[in-house]
C-alpha positions as CSV (number, residue, x, y, z in Angstrom):
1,X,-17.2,14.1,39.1
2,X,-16.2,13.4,35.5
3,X,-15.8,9.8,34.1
4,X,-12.8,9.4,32.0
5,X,-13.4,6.6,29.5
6,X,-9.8,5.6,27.6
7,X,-9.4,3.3,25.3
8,X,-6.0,1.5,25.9
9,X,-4.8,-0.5,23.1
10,X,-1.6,-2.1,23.5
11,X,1.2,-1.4,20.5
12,X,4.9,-2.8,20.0
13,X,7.1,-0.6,18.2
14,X,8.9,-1.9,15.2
15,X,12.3,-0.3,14.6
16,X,13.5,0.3,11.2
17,X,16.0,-1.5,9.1
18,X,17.1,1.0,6.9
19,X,17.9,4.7,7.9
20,X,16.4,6.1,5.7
21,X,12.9,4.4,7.2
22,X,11.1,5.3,10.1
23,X,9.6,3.1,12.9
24,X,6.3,2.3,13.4
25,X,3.7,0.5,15.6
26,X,2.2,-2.6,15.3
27,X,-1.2,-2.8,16.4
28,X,-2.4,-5.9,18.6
29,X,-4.1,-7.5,16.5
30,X,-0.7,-8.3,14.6
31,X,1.2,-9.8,18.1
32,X,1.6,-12.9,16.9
33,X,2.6,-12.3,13.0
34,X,5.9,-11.9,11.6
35,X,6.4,-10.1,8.6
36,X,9.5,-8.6,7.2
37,X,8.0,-5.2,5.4
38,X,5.3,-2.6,6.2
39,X,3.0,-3.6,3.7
40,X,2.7,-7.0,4.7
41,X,1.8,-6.0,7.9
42,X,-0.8,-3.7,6.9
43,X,-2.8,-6.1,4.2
44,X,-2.7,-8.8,6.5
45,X,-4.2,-6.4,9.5
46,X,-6.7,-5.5,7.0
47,X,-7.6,-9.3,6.2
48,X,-8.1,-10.0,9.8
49,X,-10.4,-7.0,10.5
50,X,-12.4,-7.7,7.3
51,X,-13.4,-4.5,6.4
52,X,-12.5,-1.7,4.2
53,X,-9.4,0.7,5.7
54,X,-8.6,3.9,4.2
55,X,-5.3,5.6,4.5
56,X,-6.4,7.6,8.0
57,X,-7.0,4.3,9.3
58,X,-3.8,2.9,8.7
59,X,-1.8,6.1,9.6
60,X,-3.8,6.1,13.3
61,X,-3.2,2.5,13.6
62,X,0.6,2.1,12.5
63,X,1.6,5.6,14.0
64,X,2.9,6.8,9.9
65,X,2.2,9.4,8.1
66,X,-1.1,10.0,6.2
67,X,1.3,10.4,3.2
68,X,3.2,7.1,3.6
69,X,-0.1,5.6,4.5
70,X,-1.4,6.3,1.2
71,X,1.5,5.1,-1.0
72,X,1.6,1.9,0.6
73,X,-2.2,1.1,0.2
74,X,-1.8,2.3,-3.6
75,X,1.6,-0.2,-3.7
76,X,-0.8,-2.6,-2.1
77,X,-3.2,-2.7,-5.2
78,X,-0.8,-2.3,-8.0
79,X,2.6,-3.6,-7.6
80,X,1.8,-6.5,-5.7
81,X,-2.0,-7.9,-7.0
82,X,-0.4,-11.0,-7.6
83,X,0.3,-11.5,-4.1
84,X,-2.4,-9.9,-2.0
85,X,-5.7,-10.1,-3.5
86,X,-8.0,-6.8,-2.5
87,X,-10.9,-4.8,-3.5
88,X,-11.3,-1.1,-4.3
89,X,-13.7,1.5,-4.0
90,X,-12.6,5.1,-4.0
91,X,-14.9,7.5,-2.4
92,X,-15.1,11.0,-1.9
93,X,-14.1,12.4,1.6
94,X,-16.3,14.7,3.9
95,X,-13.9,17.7,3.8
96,X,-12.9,19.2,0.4
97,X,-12.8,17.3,-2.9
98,X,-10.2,14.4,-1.8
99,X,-10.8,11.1,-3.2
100,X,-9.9,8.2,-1.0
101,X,-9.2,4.9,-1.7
102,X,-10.3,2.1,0.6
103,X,-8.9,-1.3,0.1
104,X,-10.3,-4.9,1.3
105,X,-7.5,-7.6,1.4
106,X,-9.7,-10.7,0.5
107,X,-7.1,-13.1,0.6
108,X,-2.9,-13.1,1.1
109,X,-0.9,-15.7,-0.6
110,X,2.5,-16.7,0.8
111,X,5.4,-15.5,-1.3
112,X,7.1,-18.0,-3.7
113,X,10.6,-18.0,-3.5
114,X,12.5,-19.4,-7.2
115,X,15.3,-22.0,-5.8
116,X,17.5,-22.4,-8.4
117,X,17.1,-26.2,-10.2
118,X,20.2,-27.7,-11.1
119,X,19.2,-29.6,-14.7
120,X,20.7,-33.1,-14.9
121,X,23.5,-33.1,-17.8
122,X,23.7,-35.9,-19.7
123,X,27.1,-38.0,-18.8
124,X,28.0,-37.0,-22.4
125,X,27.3,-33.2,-22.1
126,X,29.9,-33.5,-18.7
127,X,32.2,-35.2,-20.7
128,X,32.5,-32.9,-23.3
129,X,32.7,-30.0,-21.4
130,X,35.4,-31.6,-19.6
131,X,37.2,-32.3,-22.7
132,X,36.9,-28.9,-23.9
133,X,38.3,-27.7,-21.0
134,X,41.2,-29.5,-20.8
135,X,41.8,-28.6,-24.7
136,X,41.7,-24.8,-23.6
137,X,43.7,-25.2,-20.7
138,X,46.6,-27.3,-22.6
139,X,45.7,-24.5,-25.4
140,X,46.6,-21.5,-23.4
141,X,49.3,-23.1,-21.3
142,X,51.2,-23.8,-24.3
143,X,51.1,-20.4,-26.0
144,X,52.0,-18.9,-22.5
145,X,55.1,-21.6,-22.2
146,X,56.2,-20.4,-25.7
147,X,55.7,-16.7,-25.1
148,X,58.5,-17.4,-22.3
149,X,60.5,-19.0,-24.5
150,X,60.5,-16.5,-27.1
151,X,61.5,-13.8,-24.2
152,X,64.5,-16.2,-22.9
C-alpha cells in the first residue's frame, strides 16, 4: 500500500481588470490583504515570508509565467524603490548560465496620494481677478454688440 502525501494549499483566483492581463492566484498567506496590482501582492507576500523569492517562486505561487514573474520582480527593484524597500543578490542558477535575481522586501510603505491644496488668495487677489473679468466680459460683449450692428 502506497501513502500519498499532498500538500493542499488553498488559492483564490484574482480575475483581471484589463483584457489584455491574465488572472492569477493568490496564495493564502495574502487572504486577508487587498491590493489593487500584481506587484503589490507579490512584495508584500515576500515581506510576510521573510526570505529571499526568485522568479520560480513567484510563478509556482501566483500561477504566472516564469517570464511575467521576472519583469515584475525587476519592476519591483527599480521603478518603485521608493515605495517598497528590498534587497538583491543575483545568483547563478543550477542549470545553464542563468543569472537570477532574488529579492527581499524589508519593508512596504503605503502609497501617498497628492490631494490637490487649494492656496488661500488674498481678498485683493479675488477681487482683482473679478474685476478683470468683468472688464473682459464687458470688453468682448461690446465688440460682438457692434459687430451686429455693423451687419444691420
Amino acid at each position: 500500500m502506497q501513502l500519498m502525501v499532498t500538500t493542499e494549499q488553498s488559492y483564490r483566483v484574482i480575475k483581471a481588470r484589463q483584457a489584455n492581463h491574465h488572472s492569477y492566484l493568490l496564495p493564502e498567506e495574502l487572504e486577508g490583504y487587498e491590493e489593487k496590482a500584481l506587484y503589490r501582492y507579490i512584495a508584500r507576500w515576500s515581506y510576510i515570508r521573510e526570505r529571499y523569492i526568485c522568479c520560480d517562486d513567484v510563478a509556482e505561487s501566483f500561477g504566472i509565467s516564469i517570464r511575467q514573474a521576472t519583469n515584475i520582480i525587476s519592476m519591483i527593484h527599480r521603478r518603485y524603490s521608493d515605495v517598497i524597500n528590498c534587497k538583491i543578490k543575483r545568483k547563478k542558477s543550477e542549470k545553464g548560465n542563468v543569472i537570477k535575481t532574488h529579492l527581499l522586501v524589508t519593508s512596504i510603505k503605503e502609497p501617498v496620494r497628492n490631494k490637490r491644496v487649494k492656496r488661500a488668495k488674498n481678498h485683493c487677489d479675488s477681487c482683482a481677478d473679478v474685476q478683470l473679468k468683468q472688464l473682459r466680459d464687458i470688453f468682448l460683449y461690446r465688440r460682438k454688440t457692434e459687430q451686429l450692428m455693423d451687419g444691420l
